[in-house]
C-alpha positions in Angstrom: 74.5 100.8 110.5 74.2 104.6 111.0 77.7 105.9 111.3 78.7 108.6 113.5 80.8 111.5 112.6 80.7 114.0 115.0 80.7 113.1 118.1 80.8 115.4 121.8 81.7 113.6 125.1 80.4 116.0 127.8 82.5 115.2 130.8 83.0 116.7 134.9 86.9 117.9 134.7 86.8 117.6 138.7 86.5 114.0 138.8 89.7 111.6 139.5 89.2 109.6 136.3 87.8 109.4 133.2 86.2 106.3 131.7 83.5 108.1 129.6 86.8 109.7 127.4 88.2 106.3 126.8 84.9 104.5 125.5 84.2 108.0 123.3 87.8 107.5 122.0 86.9 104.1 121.1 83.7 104.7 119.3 85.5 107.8 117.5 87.9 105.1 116.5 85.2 102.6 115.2 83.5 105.4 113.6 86.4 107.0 112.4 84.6 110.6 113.5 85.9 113.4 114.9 85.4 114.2 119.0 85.1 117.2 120.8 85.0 117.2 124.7 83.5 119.7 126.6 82.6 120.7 130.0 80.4 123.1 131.7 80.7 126.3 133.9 77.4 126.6 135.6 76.3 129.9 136.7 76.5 131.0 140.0 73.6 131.0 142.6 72.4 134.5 142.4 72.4 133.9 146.2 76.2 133.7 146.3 76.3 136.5 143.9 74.6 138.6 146.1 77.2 137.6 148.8 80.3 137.3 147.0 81.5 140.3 145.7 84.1 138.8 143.0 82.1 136.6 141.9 82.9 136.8 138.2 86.0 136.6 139.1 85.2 132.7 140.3 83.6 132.0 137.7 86.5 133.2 135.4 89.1 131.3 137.4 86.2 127.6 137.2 86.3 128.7 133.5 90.4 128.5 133.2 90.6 125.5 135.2 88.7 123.2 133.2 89.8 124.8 130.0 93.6 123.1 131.6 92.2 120.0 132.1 90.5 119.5 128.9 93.4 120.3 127.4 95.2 117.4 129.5 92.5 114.8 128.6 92.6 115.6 124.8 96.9 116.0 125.0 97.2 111.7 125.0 94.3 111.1 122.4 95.8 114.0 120.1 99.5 112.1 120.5 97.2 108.8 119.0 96.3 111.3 116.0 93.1 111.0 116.9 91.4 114.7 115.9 90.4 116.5 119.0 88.7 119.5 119.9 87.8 121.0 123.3 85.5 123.6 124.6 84.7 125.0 128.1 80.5 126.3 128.2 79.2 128.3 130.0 75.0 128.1 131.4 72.8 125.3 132.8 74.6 121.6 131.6 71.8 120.4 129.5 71.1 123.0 128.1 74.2 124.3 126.4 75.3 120.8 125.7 72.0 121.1 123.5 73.1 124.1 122.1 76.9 122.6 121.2 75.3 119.7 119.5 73.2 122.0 117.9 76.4 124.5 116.4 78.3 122.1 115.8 75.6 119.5 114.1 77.1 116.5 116.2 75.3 113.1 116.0 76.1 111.3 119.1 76.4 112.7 122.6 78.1 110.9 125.4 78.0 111.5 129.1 77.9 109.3 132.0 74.2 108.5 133.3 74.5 110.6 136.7 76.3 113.6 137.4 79.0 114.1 140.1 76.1 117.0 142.2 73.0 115.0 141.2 70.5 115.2 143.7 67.9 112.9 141.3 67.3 109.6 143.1 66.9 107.7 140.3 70.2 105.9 138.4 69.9 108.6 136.0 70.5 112.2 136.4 68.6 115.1 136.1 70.8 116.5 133.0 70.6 112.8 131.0 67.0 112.9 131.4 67.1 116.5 129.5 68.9 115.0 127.3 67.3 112.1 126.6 63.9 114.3 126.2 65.6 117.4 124.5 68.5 116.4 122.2 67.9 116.1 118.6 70.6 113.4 118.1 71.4 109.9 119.8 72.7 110.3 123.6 74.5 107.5 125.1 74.5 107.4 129.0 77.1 105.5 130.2 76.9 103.9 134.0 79.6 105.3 136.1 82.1 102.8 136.6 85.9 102.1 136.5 86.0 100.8 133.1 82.4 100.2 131.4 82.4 96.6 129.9 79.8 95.4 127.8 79.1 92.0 128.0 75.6 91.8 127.0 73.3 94.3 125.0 70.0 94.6 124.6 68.0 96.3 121.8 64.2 97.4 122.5 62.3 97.3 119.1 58.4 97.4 118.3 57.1 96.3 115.2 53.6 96.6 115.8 52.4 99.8 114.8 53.4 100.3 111.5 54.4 103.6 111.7 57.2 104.7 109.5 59.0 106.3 112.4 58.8 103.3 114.7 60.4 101.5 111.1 62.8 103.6 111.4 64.3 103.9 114.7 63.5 99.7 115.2 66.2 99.3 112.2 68.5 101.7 113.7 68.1 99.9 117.8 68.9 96.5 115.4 71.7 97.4 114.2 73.4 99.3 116.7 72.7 97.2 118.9 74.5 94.0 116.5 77.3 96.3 116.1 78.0 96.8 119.4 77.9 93.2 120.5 80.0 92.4 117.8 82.7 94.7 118.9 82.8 94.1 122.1 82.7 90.7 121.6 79.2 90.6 123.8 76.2 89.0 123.8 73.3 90.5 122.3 69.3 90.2 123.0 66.6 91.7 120.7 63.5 92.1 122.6 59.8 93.0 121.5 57.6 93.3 124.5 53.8 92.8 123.8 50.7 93.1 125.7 46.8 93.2 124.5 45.6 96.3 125.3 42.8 96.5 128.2 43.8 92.5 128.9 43.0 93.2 132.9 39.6 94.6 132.0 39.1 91.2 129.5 40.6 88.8 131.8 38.4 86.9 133.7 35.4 88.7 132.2 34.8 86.3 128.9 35.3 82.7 128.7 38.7 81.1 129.2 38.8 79.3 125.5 37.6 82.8 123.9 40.2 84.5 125.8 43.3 81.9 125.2 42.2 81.9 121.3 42.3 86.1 121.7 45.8 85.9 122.9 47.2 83.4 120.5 45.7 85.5 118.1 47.7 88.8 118.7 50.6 86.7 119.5 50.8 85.5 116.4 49.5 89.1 114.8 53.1 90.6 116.7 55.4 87.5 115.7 54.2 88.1 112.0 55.2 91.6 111.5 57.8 91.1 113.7 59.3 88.5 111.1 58.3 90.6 108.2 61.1 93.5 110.4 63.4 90.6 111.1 63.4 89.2 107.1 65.4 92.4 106.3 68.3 91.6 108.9 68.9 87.7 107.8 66.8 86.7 111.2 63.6 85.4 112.5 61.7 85.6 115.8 62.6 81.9 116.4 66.4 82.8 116.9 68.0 82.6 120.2 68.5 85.9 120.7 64.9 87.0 119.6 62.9 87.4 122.5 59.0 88.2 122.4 58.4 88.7 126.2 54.4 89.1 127.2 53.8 92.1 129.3 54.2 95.8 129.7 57.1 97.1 128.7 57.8 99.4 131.1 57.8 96.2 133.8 58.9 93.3 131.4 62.1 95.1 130.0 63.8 96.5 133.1 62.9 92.7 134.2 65.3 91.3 131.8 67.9 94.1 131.9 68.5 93.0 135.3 67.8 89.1 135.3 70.4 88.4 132.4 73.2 91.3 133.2 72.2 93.5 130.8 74.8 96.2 130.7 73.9 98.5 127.4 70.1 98.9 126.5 69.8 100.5 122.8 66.4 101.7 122.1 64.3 104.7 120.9 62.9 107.6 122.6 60.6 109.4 120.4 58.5 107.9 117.6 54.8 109.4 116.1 55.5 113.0 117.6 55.5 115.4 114.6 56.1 117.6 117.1 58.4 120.1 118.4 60.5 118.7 121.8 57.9 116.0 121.8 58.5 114.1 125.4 60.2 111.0 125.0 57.3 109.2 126.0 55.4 107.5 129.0 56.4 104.0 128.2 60.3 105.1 127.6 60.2 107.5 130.9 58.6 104.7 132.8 61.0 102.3 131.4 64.0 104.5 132.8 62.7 105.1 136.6 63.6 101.0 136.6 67.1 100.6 134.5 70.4 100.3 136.2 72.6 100.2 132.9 73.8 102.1 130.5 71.4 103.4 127.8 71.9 104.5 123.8 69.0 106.4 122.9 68.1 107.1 119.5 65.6 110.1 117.7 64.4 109.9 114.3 65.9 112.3 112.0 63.1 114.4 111.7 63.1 115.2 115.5 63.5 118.9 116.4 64.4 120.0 119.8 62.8 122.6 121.7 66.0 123.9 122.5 68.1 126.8 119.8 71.6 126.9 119.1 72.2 130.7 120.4 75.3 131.9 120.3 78.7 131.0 121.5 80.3 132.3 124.4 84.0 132.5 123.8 86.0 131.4 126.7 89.4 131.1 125.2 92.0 131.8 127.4 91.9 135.8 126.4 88.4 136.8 127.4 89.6 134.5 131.1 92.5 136.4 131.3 90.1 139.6 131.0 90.0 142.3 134.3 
């Protein structure tokens, strides 16, 4: 399984409690990785600059505020001797949580799915859709609740294309998703979602029999390279938990997520892009606008994202103490 070393939680100090910490803890803890949580100052309106005369002065005091209450969330994991680091940014949330991944070459991000001031409609925010698009390694969006519990988990692979970067993020969804389910004691679905391209357009137009024998055909096309995938990890599409559901994907797959409980989806969101901040793709976009559970997201290594590291803005507790 790919193994995590470095991971950043990005968290909202202002908020009562802090689930997200706790299940970045435990991963760190499975993973035996180091954890940095960080939390962002964004900048002011330039409206309320214009009205606010000490309005750096604001932003200084936002600045030493979370920088305490980072400190309070790290003070009980650091007592565990777990190795924690903290840092306060300063810019637009996506953005420099980019940029801190980038510095500090971190290979998981965690943050819950919707931010506290999200005015997206959709389950998730605007900043874990930047993510999701723009972050060069694997994002995990947690669903805001109490205590997230993972009962079952779903991984979205496709076999059919015989790509080498499809190969490659379908044996990393396999086995992060079995790892998962295994530690949390959870069930766990592997789904391939089919459809034969321009089947509306055929449908109905040729004759039943010649149709029929055109979808048993590529059903049996996608169940063979599906099993050639699956020889690798001791399985076959036959097992339980194998599922090959008929459809689009972007339908059939939020279908399930919701019919069976589903409470973690693990699946890819760029593959074939060769190209720099590729977007993570209609199917995977479209798949999103429907999903009401948490989401692990994974890249191929030879993603790049469209946004640099820059520079680091110090904000220890000198430059906030500044006049």
């Amino acid at each position: 399984m790919k193994q995590f070393t470095k991971i950043l939680v990005a968290t909202d100090t202002r908020l009562d409690i802090h689930p997200i910490i706790d299940e970045a803890a435990e991963v760190a803890r499975q993973n035996d990785a180091s954890l940095k949580i960080v939390d962002v100052v964004p900048e002011i309106p330039w409206t309320a600059r214009m009205m606010v005369k000490d309005h750096e002065d604001i932003r200084k005091l936002l600045g030493r505020e979370k920088q305490e209450r980072l400190d309070a969330l790290a003070g009980p994991l650091r007592d565990q001797g777990m190795d924690v680091e903290v840092r306060v940014l300063w810019g637009k949330t996506s953005v420099e949580i980019i940029r801190e991944v980038l510095r500090g070459r971190h290979d998981l991000v965690l943050r819950v799915a919707k931010g506290h001031d999200s005015r997206h409609k959709g389950f998730f925010g605007t900043t874990g859709r930047r993510l999701l698009r723009d972050c060069p390694c694997a994002v995990w969006l947690v669903a805001a609740a109490d205590t997230p519990e993972y009962n079952h988990v779903m991984g979205c692979i496709d076999t059919s294309t015989g790509h080498k970067l499809d190969a490659e993020l379908n044996n990393n969804v396999y086995e992060l998703a079995s790892t998962i389910s295994r530690q949390h004691k959870a069930r766990r679905s592997i789904i391939h979602a089919w459809q034969i391209d321009g089947e509306a357009l055929i449908d109905g137009r040729v004759h039943r029999d010649a149709f029929e024998r055109m979808r048993q055909q590529h059903h049996d096309y996608v169940e063979g390279v599906l099993n050639e995938f699956l020889r690798s990890h001791d399985a076959q599409a036959s097992d339980a938990d194998i599922l090959m559901l008929k459809g689009d994907p972007a339908q059939v797959i939020p279908s399930f997520a919701e019919e069976n409980d589903v409470d973690l989806i693990v699946m890819g969101t760029v593959a074939r892009s060769g190209l720099t901040g590729m977007l993570i793709g209609n199917t995977a976009e479209r798949i999103l606008d429907d999903l009401k559970c948490s989401v692990l997201a994974v890249k191929p290594d030879s993603f790049v994202s469209p946004i640099k590291a820059g520079e680091y803005v110090d904000v220890s507790q000198e430059r906030l103490d500044e006049d």
